[in-house]
Structure formats: C-alpha cells, structure tokens
C-alpha positions in Angstrom: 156.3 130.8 58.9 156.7 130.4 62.7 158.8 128.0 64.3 157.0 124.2 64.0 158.7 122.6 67.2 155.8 122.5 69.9 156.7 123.5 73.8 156.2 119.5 74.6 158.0 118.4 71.8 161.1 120.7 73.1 160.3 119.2 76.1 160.7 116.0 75.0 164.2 116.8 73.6 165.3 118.3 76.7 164.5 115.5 78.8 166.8 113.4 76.3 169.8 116.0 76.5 169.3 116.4 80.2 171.5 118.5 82.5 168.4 121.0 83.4 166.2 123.2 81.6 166.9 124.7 77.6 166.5 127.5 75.5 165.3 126.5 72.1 166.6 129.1 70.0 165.8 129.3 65.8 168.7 129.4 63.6 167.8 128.8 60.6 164.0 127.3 58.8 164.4 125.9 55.0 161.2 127.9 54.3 162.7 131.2 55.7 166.2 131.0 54.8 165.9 128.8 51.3 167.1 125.6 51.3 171.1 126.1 51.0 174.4 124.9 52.4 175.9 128.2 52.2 173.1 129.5 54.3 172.7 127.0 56.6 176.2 127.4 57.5 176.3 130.8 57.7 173.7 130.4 60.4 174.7 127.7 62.1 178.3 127.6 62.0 179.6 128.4 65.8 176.4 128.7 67.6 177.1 125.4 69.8 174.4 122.8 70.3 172.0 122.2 68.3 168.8 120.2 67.5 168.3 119.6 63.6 163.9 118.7 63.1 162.7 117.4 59.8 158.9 118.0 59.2 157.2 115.4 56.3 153.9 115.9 54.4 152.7 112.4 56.2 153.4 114.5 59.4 156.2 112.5 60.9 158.8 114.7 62.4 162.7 113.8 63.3 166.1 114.9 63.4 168.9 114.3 65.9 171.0 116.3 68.5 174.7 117.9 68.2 176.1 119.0 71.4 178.8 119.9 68.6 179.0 123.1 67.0 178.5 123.2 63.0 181.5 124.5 61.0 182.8 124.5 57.3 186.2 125.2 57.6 187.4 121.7 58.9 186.2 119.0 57.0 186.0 115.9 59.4 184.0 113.7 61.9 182.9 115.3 65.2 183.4 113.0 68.1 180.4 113.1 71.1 179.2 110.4 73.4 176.3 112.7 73.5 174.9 113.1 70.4 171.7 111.1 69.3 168.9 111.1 66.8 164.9 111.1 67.6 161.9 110.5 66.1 158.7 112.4 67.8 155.7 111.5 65.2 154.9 108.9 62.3 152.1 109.4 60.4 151.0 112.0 62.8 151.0 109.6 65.6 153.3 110.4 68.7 156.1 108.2 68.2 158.9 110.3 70.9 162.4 107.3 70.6 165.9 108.4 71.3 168.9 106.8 69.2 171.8 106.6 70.6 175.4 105.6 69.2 176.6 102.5 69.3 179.6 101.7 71.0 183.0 102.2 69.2 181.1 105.3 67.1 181.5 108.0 69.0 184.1 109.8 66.9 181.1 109.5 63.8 178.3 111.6 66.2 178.4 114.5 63.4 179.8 115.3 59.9 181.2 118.8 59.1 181.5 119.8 55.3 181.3 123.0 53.6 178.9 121.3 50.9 176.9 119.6 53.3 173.9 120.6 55.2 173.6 118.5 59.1 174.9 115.0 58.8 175.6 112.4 61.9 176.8 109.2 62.0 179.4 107.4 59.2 178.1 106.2 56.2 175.6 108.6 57.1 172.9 107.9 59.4 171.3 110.9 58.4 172.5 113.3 55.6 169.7 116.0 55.0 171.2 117.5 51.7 174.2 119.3 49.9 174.0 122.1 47.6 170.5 123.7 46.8 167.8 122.2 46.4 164.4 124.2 45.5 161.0 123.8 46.8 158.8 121.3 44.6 154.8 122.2 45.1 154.8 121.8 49.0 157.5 119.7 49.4 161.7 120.6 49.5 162.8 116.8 47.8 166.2 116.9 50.1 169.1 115.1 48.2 170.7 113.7 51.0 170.6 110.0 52.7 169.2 108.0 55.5 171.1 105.0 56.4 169.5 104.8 59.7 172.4 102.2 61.7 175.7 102.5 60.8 176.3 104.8 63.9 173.4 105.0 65.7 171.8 102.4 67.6 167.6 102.3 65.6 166.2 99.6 68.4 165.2 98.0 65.0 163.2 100.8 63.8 163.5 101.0 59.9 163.7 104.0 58.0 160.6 103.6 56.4 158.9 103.6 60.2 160.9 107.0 60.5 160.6 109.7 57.3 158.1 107.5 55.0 160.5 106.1 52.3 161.6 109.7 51.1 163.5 112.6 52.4 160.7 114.8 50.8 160.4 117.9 53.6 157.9 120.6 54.4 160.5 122.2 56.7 163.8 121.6 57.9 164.4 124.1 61.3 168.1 123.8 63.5 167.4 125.4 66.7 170.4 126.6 69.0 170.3 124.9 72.2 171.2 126.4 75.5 171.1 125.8 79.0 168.7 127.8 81.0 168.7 128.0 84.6 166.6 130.7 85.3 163.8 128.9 83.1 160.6 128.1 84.3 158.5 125.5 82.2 155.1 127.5 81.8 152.0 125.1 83.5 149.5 124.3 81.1 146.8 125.3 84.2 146.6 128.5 86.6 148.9 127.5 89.1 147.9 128.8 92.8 150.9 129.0 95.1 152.1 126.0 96.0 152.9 125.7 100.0 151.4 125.2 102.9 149.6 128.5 103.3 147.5 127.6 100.3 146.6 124.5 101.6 145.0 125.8 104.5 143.4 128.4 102.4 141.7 125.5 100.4 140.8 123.6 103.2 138.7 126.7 104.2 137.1 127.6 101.3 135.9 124.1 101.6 135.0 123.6 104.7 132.6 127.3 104.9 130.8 126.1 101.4 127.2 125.6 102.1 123.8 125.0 100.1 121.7 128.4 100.3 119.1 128.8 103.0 116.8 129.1 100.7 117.4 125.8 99.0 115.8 124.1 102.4 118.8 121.5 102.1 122.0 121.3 104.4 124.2 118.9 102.2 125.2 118.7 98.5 125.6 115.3 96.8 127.8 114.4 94.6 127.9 111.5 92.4 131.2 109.7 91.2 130.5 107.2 88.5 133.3 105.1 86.3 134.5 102.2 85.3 135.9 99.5 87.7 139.4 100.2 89.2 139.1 104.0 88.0 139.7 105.0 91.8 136.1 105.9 93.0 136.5 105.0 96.2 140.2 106.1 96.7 139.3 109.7 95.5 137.0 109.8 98.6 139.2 108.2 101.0 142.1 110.1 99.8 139.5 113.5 100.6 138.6 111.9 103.9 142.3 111.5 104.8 143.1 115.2 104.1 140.7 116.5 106.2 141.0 114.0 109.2 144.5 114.6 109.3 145.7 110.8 108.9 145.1 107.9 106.5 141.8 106.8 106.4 140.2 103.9 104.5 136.5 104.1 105.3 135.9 103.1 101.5 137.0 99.8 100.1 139.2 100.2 97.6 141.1 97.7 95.1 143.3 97.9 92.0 143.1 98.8 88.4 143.1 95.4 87.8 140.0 94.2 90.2 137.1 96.6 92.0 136.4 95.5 95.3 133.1 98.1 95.7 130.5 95.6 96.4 127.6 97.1 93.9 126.2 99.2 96.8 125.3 102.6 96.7 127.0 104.3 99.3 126.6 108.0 100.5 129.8 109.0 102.4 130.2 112.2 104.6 133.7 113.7 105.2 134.8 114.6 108.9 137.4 116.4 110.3 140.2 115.7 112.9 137.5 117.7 115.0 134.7 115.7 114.3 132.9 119.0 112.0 131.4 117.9 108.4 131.7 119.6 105.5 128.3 120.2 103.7 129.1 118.0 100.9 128.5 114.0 100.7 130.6 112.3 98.0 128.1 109.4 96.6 130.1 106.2 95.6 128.9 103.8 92.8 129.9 100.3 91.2 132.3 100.2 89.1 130.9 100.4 85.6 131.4 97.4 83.2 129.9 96.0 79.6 127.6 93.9 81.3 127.4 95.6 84.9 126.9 98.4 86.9 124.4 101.1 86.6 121.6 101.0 83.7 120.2 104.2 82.0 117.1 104.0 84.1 118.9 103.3 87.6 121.4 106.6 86.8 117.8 108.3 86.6 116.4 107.2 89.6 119.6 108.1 91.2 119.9 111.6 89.9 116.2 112.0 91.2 116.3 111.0 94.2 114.5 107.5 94.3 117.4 105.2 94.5 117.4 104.7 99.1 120.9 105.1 100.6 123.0 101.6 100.8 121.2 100.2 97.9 122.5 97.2 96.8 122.1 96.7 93.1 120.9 93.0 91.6 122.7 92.3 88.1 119.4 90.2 87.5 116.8 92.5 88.8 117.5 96.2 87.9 116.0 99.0 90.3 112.4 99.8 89.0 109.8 102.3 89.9 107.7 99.3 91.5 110.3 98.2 93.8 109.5 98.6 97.5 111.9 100.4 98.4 111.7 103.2 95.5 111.6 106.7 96.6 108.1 108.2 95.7 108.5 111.8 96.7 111.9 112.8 96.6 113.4 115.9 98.4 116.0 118.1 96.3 117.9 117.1 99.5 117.9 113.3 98.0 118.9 114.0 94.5 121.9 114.4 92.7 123.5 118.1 92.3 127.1 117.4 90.6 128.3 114.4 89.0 131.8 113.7 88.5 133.1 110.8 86.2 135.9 109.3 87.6 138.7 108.1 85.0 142.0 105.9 85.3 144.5 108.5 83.4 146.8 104.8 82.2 143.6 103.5 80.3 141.9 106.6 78.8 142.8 104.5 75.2 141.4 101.1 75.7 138.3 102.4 77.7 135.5 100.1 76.4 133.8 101.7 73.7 130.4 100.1 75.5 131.3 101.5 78.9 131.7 105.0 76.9 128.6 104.7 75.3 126.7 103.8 78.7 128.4 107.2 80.2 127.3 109.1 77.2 123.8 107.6 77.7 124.1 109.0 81.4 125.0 112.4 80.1 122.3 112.7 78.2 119.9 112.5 81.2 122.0 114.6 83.4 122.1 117.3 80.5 118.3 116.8 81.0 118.1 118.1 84.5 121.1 120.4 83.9 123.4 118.4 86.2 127.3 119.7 86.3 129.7 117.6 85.1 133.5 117.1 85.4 136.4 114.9 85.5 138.4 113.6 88.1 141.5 111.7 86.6 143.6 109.5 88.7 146.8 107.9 88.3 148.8 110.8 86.9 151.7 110.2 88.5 152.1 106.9 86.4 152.3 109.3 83.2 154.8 110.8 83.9 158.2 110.4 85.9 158.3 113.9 86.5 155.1 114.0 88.5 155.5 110.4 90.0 159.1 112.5 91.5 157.2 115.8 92.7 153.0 115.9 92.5 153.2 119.6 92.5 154.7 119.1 88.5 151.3 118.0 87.6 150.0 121.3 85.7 153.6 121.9 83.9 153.4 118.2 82.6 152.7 117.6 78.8 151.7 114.3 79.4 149.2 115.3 82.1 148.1 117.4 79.7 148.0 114.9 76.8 145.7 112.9 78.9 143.7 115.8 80.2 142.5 116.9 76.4 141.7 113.1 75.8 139.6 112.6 78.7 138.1 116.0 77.7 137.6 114.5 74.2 136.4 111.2 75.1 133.3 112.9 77.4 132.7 116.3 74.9 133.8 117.8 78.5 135.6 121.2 78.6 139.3 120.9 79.6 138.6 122.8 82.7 136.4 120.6 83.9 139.3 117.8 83.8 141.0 117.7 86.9 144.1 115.7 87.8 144.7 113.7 91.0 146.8 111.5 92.3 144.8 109.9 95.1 146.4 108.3 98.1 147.7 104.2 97.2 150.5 103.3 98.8 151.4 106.0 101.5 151.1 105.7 104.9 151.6 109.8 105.5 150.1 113.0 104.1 152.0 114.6 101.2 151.3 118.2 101.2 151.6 117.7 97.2 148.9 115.5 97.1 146.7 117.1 99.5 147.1 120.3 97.4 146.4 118.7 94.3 143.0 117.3 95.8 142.2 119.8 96.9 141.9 122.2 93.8 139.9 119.5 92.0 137.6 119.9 95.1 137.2 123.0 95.2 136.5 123.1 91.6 133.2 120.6 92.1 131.9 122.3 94.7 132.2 125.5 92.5 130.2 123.6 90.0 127.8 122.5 92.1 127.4 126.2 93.8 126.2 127.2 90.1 123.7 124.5 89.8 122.5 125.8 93.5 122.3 129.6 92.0 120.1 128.0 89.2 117.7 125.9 91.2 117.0 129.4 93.1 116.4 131.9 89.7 114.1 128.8 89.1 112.1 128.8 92.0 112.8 132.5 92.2 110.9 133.2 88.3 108.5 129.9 89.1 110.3 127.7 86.3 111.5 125.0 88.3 112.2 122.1 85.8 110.1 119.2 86.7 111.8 116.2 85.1 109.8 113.0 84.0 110.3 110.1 85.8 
C-alpha cells in the first residue's frame, strides 16, 4: 500500500511543528512492515523526528509528534516542550486539533521501551501496542492504551471523540520528519509568474479582448449573480480600481452581514487611468435571498435581453413580458454572454438550501441558451492565515482548495471554472497580489465568454442559430 497521509494533512502537521517547510519521509507502515515492536524499532530507532498517524475503519485519523528520536536501548521518558498529539478526522469529517502538554509534563512527551511500539505522555496518553499483534479481517486490534490527559492537554476532547472507543487500526505509518529549505509546497493551480511583468501582461490580454466583427456587437456582458453580501459589487470595483490605477468605489458595496445594492440592475463599464474601456461590461444584480432577488422568469428576461438597463426590481410586482418597459426585440448586444456566480468563500456551508435551489433553477435556463458559467469566490484570505499574510499563497493553499472543490460541488461546476479572489475591503492602495489574483480570474471569464462568441458565429455561420423561447 502507498503512504495514507495526504499533502494537506502533512500540511497541516507542519504548520503545528513550525520552523519552515518538511520532508515527510515513510519509515515504517503496519501493513508493509507487520505489526511488530521489533520492526518498528528497527526502523525507527535514530531517525530523529517523527510523526506517528493512526488510520480507523470509521475513518478518523490521529497520532502525535516526537521531535525525539525512538530508541530501545534506554528505557525511560523523553523530555520535549515540543512534542504534541493531533487529531485530523472523526468519522471522516475534518476534525485538524493540536494537543499540547500540560505544564509540569514535559519530561513525559515520549516513552522509549524495547517492548513498546510509539507511546507519549505518562500513564500513557497514547500507547499504540507492545509485542505483535496480527491483522484481524481488515482491522490490526492494537493492544495498547489511550488515556487521552494525563500529559497532554485534550481541550476536553474525549477519547471516544478521537479513535471511536477502540484502538482497532487499518494502518499505523511513522513518517521521519525533516526540515526542508529548499522545498516548495506544489500549488494546487497552474501558477503564472508572479511579479510585476505578469501583471502588465494580464492587463493587456485584457484590455485587446474584443467581440468579433462579425458578431455586429462592441461589448460583452457579463452577469454576476449571488447571494447578499457575496461581494458582487466589490469584485467590480476591485476590477475598476486595478485598471484606473487607484481605489475606486463606483459600486455600493456593504458587508457579509448586510447588502447595500439597492435591487437595481446595473450595467457597469470599466475605464482606465486614460480614460480607454475595455470591451467588457460587468452587469451587477441584487443580492439573492429566500424571499428576494431575482425570479426564474426575470433571470430569463435578463439573459435575453428584455430586462432595460437601471431596472429597478419590485419585490411585489416581478418583471413581466407586459411591462412597459420590456425589451421586445433584443440585440445579442443586450443579452447576457457569461454569467459568473459570485460566492462568499466563509459561508459556502450554510448557503441557504433555497438560495441554492433558485441558482440551480437559473442554471438550467442558462444551460438552455448555452451560457458559460464560473465561479468567483471571495473572501479567501479569511481561510486561511497563510493567504490573509501573502495573496500570492492563494493556489498552494489547501484550504483555498477545500473551498474551491465545494463551491465546485455545490454548483456541478468544474474546478477550473472556480476562481479565487480576494477583492479589495479595507485597503486604501493597490496590492500587486491582489491585482494579480483578479486578474487571472478575469482573464479566465473573458476566455469563457470568447468561446460562447466562437459558438454564436459556427451558428450563424451553418444557419443554426438557437432561437430560445421567451
């Protein structure tokens, strides 16, 4: 078998260590090596740190962290400040806790035997076994003993909440641990370089994207729907702001907490420091809600073309096709040609499930008229302290990436089509981090929305242009 512990769950465990980047090396796997004190230590013994992972059939996973070396010829307590156990899943649910020793237990961290497999803490915290012990169906029934708090600090986490009620294992792996500092954590997403250079470089390939000639249209729209305090408006403004040079606020926006769009549809344009306009216009949206926001029907008018600019919608009177002001004969200028959902990256879990279902609903309609579709997810610097630090961490987080697969998930989206921001808030100055970071997840709609352009053309071009019912 291969080694169980995942690149984010290593991680995780360096983050807790600390002191810079690690090597996780295997040293020795129960399933590999059989389940034996003699092996383990002749594995083990001398190799420095290590990091000890338990692996149950209820998929909860745990261990703890010697920055001691294993040995069998002295019998005795190890003594380390540094030491600690973890927990990184119960019942297959991320779970990621570090235990620390309590005070006055430092000279307990770790137990040396020769009988003994890896044991910390007095009493012990965590014995995983002595002798042999044989593999039982698809389980190894460890005979050792978890008496989680004698020497390390739970945070009153019981050991039930930890392995289950048993020490019945699947695997039992003890990876070396070593300091690494030529290591580069791998991004989870193509990085481009990261500098000023490439900034530019984005900025052009935006600013010389154009609708065909052919199209008889000068501008692409582009939709952003989402739920209230999702950060709509800031994306734009934080796009507006790259490009003018300064920080701009032409769109109100508010908080998580409270939306302060005012229910109006609003068609913004992006200009330059030099006054130039890219030919793209970001189209703003109210917030969605349960009970508010747009309806089925309206998110059709607007993909079509017969919502008017600066409409302002009526919670009591949705937009109909007898209104006065409804657009009869639509250009392909006036309708939609990307659509990006805008999500808050903090409250991808406890997005209402009606609010889903009404951007599902919309989905369904844009699939219709073969609309693009992507994400733009804001807020990732509040994942992860790493990014909130440096911006330009986003693609090697974990976390982002976590939240990148959910919002992929929650939508039926392709991960590609999930792009991380971090739109401006709180600054009062460019951050070429930011900037760059927007910029990609531009670039990538307006890629998207170049494809829907080739299609409308091989559909005029063969005579099959969709017509799509009102």
């Amino acid at each position: 078998m291969g080694e169980r512990l995942t690149n984010k769950d290593r991680d995780q465990i360096e983050k807790w260590i600390g002191t810079g980047p690690k090597t996780f090396t295997l040293l020795y796997a129960i399933t590999k090596d059989k389940c034996d004190v003699t092996v383990f230590h002749k594995k083990c013994d001398g190799q420095g740190p290590t990091v000890t992972v338990l692996y149950n059939d209820k998929e909860s996973v745990y261990g703890g962290y010697s920055p001691i070396t294993w040995n069998s010829v002295i019998s005795a307590y190890g003594s380390s400040s540094e030491a600690f156990l973890f927990q990184l899943y119960h019942d297959g649910k991320q779970k990621p806790s570090k235990f620390e020793l309590k005070a006055g237990q430092y000279h307990y961290a770790v137990c040396n035997q020769t009988n003994i497999g890896p044991t910390f803490g007095a009493g012990h915290d965590l014995h995983t076994f002595s002798g042999t012990i044989n593999r039982s169906g698809s389980v190894f029934p460890l005979n050792g003993y978890a008496g989680f708090g004698n020497s390390y600090d739970m945070q009153g986490v019981s050991a039930d909440d930890i392995h289950n009620g048993n020490l019945n294992v699947t695997e039992l792996e003890v990876y070396k641990v070593t300091y690494d500092e030529d290591k580069e954590r791998k991004p989870w997403r193509e990085l481009d370089n990261w500098n000023t250079k490439e900034l530019e470089k984005l900025k052009e390939d935006i600013l010389t994207f154009k609708p065909s000639p052919d199209l008889n249209f000068k501008e692409a729209r582009i939709a952003m729907i989402g739920p209230v305090g999702a950060g709509k408006s800031s994306f734009y403004n934080t796009i507006d702001s790259i490009f003018r040079g300064r920080i701009t606020q032409r769109a109100c926006s508010g908080s998580a907490e409270q939306s302060v769009t005012t229910g109006i549809y609003i068609p913004y344009s992006v200009r330059t420091d030099n006054g130039d306009s890219p030919k793209f216009i970001l189209c703003d949206t109210p917030g969605l809600e349960e009970s508010a926001g747009l309806e089925v029907n309206e998110c059709s008018y607007l993909l079509d073309g017969n919502l008017p600019n600066f409409y302002l919608f009526n919670r009591k009177s949705p937009f109909t096709s007898k209104a006065d002001n409804f657009e009869e004969d639509p250009t392909t200028q006036d309708r939609i040609h990307c659509v990006v959902f805008v999500l808050d990256a903090t409250t991808l879990d406890v997005v209402s499930s009606k609010v889903v279902e009404k951007m599902k609903n919309f989905q369904r309609i844009m699939n219709e008229r073969e609309i693009p579709q992507l994400i733009v997810l804001t807020k990732v610097d509040k994942l992860c302290k790493d990014v909130q630090k440096d911006i330009s961490f986003t693609y090697k987080s974990w976390v982002v990436e976590e939240h990148v697969e959910k919002a992929s998930q929650l939508l039926g989206l392709r991960r590609s089509n999930v792009l991380p921001v971090k739109n401006y808030e709180e600054e009062t100055t460019l951050d070429i981090n930011i900037n760059i970071l927007t910029l990609l997840a531009l670039r990538k709609i307006l890629d998207s929305t170049e494809d829907y352009m080739h299609n409308l053309l091989d559909r005029q071009k063969f005579g099959q242009m969709k017509i799509c019912e009102k």
